[in-house]
C-alpha positions in Angstrom: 0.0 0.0 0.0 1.5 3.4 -1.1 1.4 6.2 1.4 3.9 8.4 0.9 5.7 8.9 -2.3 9.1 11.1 -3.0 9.4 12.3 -6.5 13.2 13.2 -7.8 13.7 14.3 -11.2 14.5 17.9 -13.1 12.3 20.9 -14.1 9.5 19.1 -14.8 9.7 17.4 -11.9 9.5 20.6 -9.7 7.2 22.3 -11.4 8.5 25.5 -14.0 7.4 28.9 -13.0 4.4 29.3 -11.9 4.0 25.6 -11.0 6.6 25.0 -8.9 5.8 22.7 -6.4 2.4 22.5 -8.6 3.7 19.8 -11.0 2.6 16.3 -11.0 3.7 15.1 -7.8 1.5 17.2 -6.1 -1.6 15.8 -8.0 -0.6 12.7 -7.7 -0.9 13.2 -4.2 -4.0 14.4 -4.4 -5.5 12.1 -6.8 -4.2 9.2 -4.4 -4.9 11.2 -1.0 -1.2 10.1 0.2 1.9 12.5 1.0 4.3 13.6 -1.5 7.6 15.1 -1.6 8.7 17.3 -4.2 12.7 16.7 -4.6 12.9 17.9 -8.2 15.2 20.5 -8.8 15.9 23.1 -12.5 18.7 21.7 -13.8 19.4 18.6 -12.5 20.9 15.3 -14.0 20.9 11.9 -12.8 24.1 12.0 -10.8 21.8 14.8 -8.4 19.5 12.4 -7.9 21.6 9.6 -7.1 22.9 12.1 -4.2 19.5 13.3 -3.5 18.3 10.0 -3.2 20.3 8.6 -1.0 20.1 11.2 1.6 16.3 11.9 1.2 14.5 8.9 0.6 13.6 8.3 4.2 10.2 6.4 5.3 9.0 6.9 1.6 7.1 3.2 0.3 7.1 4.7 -3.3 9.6 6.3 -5.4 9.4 8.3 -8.4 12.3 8.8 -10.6 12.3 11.5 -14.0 15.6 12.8 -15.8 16.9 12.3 -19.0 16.1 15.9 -20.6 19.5 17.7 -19.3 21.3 14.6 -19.3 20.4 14.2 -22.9 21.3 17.2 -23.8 24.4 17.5 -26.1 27.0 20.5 -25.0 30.5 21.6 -25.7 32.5 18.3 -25.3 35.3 20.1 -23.3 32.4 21.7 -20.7 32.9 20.8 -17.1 30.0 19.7 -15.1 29.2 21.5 -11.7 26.7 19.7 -9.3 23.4 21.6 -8.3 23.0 19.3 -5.0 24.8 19.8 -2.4 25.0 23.4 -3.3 27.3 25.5 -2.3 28.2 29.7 -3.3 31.1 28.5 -4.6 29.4 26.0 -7.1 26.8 28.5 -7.7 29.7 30.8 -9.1 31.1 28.2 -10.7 28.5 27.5 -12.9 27.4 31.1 -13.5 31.3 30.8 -15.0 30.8 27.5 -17.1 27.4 28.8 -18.4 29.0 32.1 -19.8 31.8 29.5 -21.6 29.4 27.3 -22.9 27.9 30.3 -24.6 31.3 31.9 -25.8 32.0 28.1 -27.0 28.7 28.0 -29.3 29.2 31.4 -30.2 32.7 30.9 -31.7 31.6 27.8 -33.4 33.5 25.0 -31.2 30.9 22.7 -30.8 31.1 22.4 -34.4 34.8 22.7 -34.6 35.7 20.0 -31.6 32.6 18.4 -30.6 29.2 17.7 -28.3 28.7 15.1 -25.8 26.0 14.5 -23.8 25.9 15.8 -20.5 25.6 12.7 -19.1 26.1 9.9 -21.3 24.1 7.5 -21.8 26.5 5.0 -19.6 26.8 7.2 -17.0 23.2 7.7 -17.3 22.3 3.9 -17.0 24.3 3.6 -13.9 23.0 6.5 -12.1 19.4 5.2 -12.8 19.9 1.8 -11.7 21.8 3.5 -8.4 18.6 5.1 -7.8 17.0 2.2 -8.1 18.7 -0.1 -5.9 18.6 2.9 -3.3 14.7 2.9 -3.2 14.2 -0.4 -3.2 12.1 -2.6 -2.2 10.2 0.2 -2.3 7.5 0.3 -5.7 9.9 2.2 -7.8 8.1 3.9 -10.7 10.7 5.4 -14.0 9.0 8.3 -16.1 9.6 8.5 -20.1 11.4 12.0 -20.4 8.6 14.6 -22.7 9.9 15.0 -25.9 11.3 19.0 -26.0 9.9 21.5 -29.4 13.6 21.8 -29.9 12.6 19.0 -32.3 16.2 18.1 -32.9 16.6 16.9 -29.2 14.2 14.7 -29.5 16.4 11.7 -31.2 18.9 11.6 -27.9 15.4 11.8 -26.3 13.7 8.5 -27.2 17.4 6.8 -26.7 17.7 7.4 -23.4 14.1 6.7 -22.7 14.9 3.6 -24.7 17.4 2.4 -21.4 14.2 2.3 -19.0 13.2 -1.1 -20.2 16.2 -3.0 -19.3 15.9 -1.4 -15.7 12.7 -2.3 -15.3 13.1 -6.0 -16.2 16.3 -6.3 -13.7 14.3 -5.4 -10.8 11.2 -6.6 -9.2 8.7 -3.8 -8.5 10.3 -1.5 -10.9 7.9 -0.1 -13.6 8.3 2.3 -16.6 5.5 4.9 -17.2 4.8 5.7 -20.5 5.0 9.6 -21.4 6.8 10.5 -24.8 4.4 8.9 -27.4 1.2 10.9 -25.8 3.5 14.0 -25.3 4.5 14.4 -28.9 1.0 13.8 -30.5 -0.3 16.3 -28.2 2.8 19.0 -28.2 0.4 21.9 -29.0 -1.9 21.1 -25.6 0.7 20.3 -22.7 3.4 23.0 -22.8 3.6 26.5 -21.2 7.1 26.7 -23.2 9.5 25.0 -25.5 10.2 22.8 -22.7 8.3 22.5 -19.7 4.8 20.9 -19.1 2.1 23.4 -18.6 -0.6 22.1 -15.8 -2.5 20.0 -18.8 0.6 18.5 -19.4 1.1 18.0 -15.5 -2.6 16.4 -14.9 -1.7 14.0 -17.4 1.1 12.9 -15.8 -0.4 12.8 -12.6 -2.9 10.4 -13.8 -0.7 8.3 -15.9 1.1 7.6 -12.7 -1.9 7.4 -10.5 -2.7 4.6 -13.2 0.1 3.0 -12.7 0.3 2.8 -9.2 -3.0 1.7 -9.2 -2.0 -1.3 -11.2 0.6 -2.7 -9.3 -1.3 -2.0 -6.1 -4.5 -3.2 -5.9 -5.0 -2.4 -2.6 -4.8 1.6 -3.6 -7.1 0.9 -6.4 -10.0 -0.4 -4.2 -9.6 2.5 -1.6 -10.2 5.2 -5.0 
């Protein structure tokens, strides 16, 4: 029986704007009248959550786990990475630093010249998912696609890392993938407030695709609707 659920993920996670701390974990509380807990954070990549994770995961009996759209992302190959959690000034300063040289980078064409990577590669990525994983369980562990992004050409490195969800989920019991990207891109003019972040359509649909789910695999819940 799920009764209180931690959510860690990026921008979407937390809400954008006006909906931070609005998003969907906050209506999935609501449409499941149990406690949730917002860690999503602007800006974060799997190796925050693997960090936020482990300290924060407490008494939860359900855990919900979204990144992929920053890790995805592909950047200046010689860009250093600064961590958003723990936080710190001096990491803040760093990365105001490391953003103003990935935009002189771009602007002087050296992403062309020596390369992109992802920001987390999709290695990297794997291992910090299943990380998170092992840290919640055996808690019911629930994986959400990453939205595809109206920067349409994003959307390839997108669906590939959404494409490592499957083989996590079959390596652990009571680990399940939620389905999000198909929906999302046949409905891109309804569920966006922006380029990239889910508008509150776009967050009720979430919240019950994930309701859904938990439903599912906990029949329990779904006789108490």
């Amino acid at each position: 029986m799920v009764t209180k659920i931690k959510a860690v993920g990026d921008c979407n996670t937390l809400g954008a704007n006006a909906l931070e701390y609005k998003s969907y974990p906050e209506r999935i509380g609501e449409r499941l009248g149990v406690e949730v807990v917002n860690l999503g954070h602007t800006m974060a990549t799997t190796r925050e959550g693997v960090l936020k994770l482990r300290d924060l995961v407490g008494e939860a009996d359900c855990v919900i786990i979204q990144f992929g759209l920053v890790d995805s992302y592909r950047t200046f190959r010689y860009s250093p990475y600064v961590l958003y959690y723990p936080d710190n000034p001096l990491r803040k300063q760093l990365r105001s630093i490391t953003k103003k040289f990935k935009k002189t980078c771009r602007r002087l064409g050296l992403n062309g010249l020596l390369g992109e990577v992802n920001v987390v590669d999709s290695g990297e990525y794997e291992s910090n998912l299943r990380k998170m994983v092992e840290i919640a369980q055996p808690r019911l562990t629930l994986l959400l696609e990453t939205i595809p992004n109206h920067q349409l050409e994003r959307n390839s490195e997108i669906q590939r890392y959404n494409s490592i969800l499957d083989a996590i989920c079959a390596d652990y019991d009571n680990c399940y993938k939620v389905d999000l990207y198909t929906h999302f891109k046949n409905n891109m003019d309804q569920f966006y407030q922006d380029l990239t972040h889910c508008n509150s359509a776009g967050c009720e649909y979430i919240a019950a695709m994930v309701a859904q789910k938990i439903a599912a695999v906990c029949p329990k819940e779904k006789e108490g609707e």
